[in-house]
C-alpha positions as CSV (number, residue, x, y, z in Angstrom):
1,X,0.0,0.0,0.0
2,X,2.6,2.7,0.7
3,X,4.4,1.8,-2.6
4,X,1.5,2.3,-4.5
5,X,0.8,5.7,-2.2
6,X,4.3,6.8,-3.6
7,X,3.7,5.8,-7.3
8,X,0.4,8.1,-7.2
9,X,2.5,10.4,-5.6
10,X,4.8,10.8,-8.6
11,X,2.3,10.2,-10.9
12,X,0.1,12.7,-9.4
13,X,-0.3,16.2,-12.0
14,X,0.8,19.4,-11.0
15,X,1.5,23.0,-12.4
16,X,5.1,25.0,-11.3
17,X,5.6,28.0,-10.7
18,X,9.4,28.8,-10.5
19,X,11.1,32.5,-10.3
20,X,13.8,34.3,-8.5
21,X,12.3,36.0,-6.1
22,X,15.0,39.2,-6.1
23,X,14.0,39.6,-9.7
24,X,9.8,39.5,-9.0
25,X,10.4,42.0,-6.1
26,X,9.8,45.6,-6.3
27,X,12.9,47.2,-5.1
28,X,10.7,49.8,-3.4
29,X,8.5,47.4,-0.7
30,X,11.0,45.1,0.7
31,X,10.9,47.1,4.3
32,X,6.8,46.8,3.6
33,X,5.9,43.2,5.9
34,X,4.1,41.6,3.5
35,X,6.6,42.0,0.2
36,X,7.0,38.3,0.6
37,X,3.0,37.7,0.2
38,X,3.1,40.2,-2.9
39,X,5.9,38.1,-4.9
40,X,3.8,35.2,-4.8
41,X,0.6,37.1,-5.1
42,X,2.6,39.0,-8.5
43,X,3.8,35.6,-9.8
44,X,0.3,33.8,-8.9
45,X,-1.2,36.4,-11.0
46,X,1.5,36.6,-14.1
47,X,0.5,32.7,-14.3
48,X,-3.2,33.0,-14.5
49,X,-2.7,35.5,-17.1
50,X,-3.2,38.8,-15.1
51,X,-1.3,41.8,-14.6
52,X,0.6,40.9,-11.6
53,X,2.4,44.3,-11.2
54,X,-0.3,46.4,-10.2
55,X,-2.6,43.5,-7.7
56,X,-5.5,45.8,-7.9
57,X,-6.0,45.6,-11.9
58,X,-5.1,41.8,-11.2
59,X,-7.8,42.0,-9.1
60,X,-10.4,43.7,-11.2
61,X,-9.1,40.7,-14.3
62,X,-9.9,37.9,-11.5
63,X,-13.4,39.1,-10.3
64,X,-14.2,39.8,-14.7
65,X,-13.1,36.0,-14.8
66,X,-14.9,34.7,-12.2
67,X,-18.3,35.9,-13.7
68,X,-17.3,34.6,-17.1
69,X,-16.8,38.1,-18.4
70,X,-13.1,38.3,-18.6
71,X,-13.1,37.1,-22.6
72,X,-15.8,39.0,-23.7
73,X,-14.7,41.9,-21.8
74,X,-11.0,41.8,-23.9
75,X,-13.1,41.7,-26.9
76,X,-15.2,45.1,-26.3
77,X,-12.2,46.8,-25.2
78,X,-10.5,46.0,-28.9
79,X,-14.1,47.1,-30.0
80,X,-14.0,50.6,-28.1
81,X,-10.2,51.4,-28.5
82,X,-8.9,49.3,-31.2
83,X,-6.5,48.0,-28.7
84,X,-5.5,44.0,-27.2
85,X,-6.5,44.7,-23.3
86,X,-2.9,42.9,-22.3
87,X,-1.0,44.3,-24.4
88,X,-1.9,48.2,-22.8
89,X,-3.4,47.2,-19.5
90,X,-0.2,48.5,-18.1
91,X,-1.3,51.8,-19.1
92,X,-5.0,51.6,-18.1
93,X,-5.6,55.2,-17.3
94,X,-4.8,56.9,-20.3
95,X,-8.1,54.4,-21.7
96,X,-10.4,54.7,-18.8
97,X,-13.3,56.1,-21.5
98,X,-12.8,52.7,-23.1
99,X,-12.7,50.3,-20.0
100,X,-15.6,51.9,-18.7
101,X,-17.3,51.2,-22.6
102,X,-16.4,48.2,-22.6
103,X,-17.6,47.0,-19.3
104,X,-21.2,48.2,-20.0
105,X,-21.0,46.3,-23.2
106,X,-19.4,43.0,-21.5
107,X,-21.2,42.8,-18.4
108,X,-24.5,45.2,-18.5
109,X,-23.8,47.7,-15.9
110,X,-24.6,51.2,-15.9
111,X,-22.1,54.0,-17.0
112,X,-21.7,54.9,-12.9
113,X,-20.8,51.5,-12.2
114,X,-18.3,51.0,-14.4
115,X,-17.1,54.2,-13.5
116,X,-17.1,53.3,-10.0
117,X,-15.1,50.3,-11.1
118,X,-12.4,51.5,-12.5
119,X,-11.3,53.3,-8.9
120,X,-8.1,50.7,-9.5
121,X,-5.9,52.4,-6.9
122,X,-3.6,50.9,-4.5
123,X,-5.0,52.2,-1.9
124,X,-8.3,50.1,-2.4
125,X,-6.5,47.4,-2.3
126,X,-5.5,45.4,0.5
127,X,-3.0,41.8,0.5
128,X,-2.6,39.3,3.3
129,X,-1.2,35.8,3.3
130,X,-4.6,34.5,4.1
131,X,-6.2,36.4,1.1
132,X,-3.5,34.9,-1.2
133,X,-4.4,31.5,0.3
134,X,-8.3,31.8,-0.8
135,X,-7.5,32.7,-3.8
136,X,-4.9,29.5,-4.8
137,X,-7.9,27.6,-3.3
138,X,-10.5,28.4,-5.2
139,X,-8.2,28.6,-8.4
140,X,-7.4,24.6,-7.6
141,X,-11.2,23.7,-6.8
142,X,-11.7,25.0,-9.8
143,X,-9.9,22.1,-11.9
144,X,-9.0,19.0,-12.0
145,X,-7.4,17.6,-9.5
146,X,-3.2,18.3,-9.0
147,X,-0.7,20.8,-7.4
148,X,0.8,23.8,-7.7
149,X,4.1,24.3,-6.5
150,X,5.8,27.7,-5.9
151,X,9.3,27.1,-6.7
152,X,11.0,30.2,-5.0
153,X,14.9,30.8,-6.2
154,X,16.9,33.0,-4.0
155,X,15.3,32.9,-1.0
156,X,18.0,33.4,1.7
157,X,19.8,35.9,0.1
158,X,17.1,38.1,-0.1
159,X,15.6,38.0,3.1
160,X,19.2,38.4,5.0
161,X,18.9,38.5,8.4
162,X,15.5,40.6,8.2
163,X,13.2,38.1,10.6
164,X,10.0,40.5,9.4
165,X,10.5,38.8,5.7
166,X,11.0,35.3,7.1
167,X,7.8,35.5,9.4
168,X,5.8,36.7,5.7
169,X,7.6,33.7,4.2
170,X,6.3,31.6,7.4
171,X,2.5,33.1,7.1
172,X,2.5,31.9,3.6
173,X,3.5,28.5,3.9
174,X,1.3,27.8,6.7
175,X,-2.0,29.6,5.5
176,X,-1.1,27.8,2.1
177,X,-1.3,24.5,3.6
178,X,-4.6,25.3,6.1
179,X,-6.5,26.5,3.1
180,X,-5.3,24.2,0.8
181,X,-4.8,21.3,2.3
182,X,-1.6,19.7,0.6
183,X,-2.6,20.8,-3.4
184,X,0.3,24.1,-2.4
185,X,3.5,23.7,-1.5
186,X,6.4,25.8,-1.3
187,X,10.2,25.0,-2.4
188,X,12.5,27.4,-1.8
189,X,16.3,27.7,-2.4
190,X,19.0,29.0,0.2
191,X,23.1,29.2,0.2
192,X,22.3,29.0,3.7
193,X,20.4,27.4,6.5
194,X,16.9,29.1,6.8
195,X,17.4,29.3,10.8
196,X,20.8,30.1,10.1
197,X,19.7,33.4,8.2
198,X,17.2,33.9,10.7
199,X,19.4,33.3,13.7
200,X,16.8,30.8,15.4
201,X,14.5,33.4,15.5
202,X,11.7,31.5,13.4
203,X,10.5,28.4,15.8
204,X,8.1,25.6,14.6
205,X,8.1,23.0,12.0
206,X,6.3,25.0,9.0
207,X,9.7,24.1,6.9
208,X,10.6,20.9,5.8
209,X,15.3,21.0,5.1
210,X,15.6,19.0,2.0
211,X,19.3,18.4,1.8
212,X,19.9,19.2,-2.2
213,X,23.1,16.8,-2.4
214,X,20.8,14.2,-1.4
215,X,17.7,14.5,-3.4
216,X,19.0,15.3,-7.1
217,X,19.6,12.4,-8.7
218,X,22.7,11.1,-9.3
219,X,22.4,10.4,-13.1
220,X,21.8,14.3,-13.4
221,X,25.0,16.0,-14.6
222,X,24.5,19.2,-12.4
223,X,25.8,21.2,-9.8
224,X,23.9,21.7,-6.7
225,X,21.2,23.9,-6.3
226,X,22.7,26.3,-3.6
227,X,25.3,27.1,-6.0
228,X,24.9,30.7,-8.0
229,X,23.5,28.5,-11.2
230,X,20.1,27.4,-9.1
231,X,17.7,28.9,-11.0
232,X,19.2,27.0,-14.1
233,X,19.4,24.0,-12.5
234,X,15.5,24.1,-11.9
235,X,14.3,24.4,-14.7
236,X,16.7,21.2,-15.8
237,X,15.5,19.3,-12.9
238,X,11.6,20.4,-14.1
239,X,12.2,18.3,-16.8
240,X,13.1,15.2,-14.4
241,X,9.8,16.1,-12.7
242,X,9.7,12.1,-11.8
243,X,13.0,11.3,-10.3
244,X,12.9,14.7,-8.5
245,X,9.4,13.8,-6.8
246,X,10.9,10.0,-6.0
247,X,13.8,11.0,-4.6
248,X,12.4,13.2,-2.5
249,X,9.8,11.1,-1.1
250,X,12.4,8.6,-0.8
251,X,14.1,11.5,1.6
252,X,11.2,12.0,3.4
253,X,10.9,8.3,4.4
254,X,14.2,8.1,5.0
């Protein structure tokens, strides 16, 4: 029984979602406490197809998608402006006169509603690890059955000794796996120990050490992970989606 628990395992589907996280950062809210929770809110969006750099039009894209609007609300912008939506979404308020068109046309609410809806700022916005959590829920009740991993590059370095950062990281993990129940995990890489960054400050046993060395498997012609070429080495080890999911169940048992 547990052998054929660890051949579904490896079977089992899932979608990845790798980046480094320096990169996917805005260099402007890494003091702010929940710039871990906005990375993986950015990246969660760039993957559904949103425009994860501003989370509120991201926002306003998700709730268009939920109603079954989001396609045919694409199409009457291009109507109105002559425009493809994600090709100039990033500058959304030079067309406002041709959002607010095209959402009466797409959806059937008045000219003050639409209006009302395109108040995208920031500060009507609000993030929290627990929000980001519902929303990777209800994106993977909404299919078929698999996971989605977040495959986080980078992680130690940025974070330094900044406990604030690790405690977001923390949040997300564990309000990942409440709401979600297994389908989310988290892999993250490190050139050093996370409670070694951290200075022991982070207690509990939301993190699970994986010892690269001793999951990649030996037939792979790679360096390890911590080295500087990690993000590389990723996306190579994607491709060996199977022994990487077998070896490390074979480390968890261990």
């Amino acid at each position: 029984m547990l052998l054929a628990k660890i051949e579904q395992a490896a079977r089992s589907y899932c979608h990845v979602i790798l980046f480094n996280i320096d990169s996917k950062a805005d260099a402007n809210n890494k003091n702010d406490k929940e710039s871990i929770t906005k990375v993986f809110q950015k990246v969660f969006d760039e993957h559904l197809g949103y425009f994860g750099t501003v989370p509120a039009i991201a926002e306003f894209e998700r709730q268009l998608d939920r109603n079954g609007k989001y396609e045919a609300f694409q199409q009457a912008f291009l109507a109105e402006s002559g425009l493809e939506w994600k090709e100039n979404r990033d500058a959304w308020g030079f067309h406002r006169d041709a959002i607010a068109l095209a959402l009466k046309t797409s959806t059937g609410i008045s000219a003050e509603a639409a209006d009302r809806l395109l108040d995208l700022g920031e500060q009507n916005y609000t993030l929290s690890p627990e929000k980001f959590a519902r929303a990777v829920k209800q994106y993977l009740d909404q299919g078929s059955p698999y996971r989605l991993i977040f495959m986080v590059d980078e992680v130690g370095q940025y974070i330094g000794e900044d406990s604030r950062l690790m405690l977001n990281l923390q949040t997300v993990v564990e309000d990942l796996g409440t709401h979600c129940l297994g389908k989310a995990w988290v892999v993250v890489t490190s050139q050093e120990a996370m409670d070694e960054i951290t200075k022991n400050k982070i207690k509990g046993e939301v993190f699970l050490r994986l010892s690269v060395a001793s999951i990649v498997p030996s037939a792979c012609p790679l360096p390890i992970l911590l080295r500087s070429s990690s993000y590389a080495c990723w996306v190579k080890l994607m491709r060996r989606g199977l022994s990487l999911k077998l070896c490390i169940v074979k480390k968890l048992l261990s």
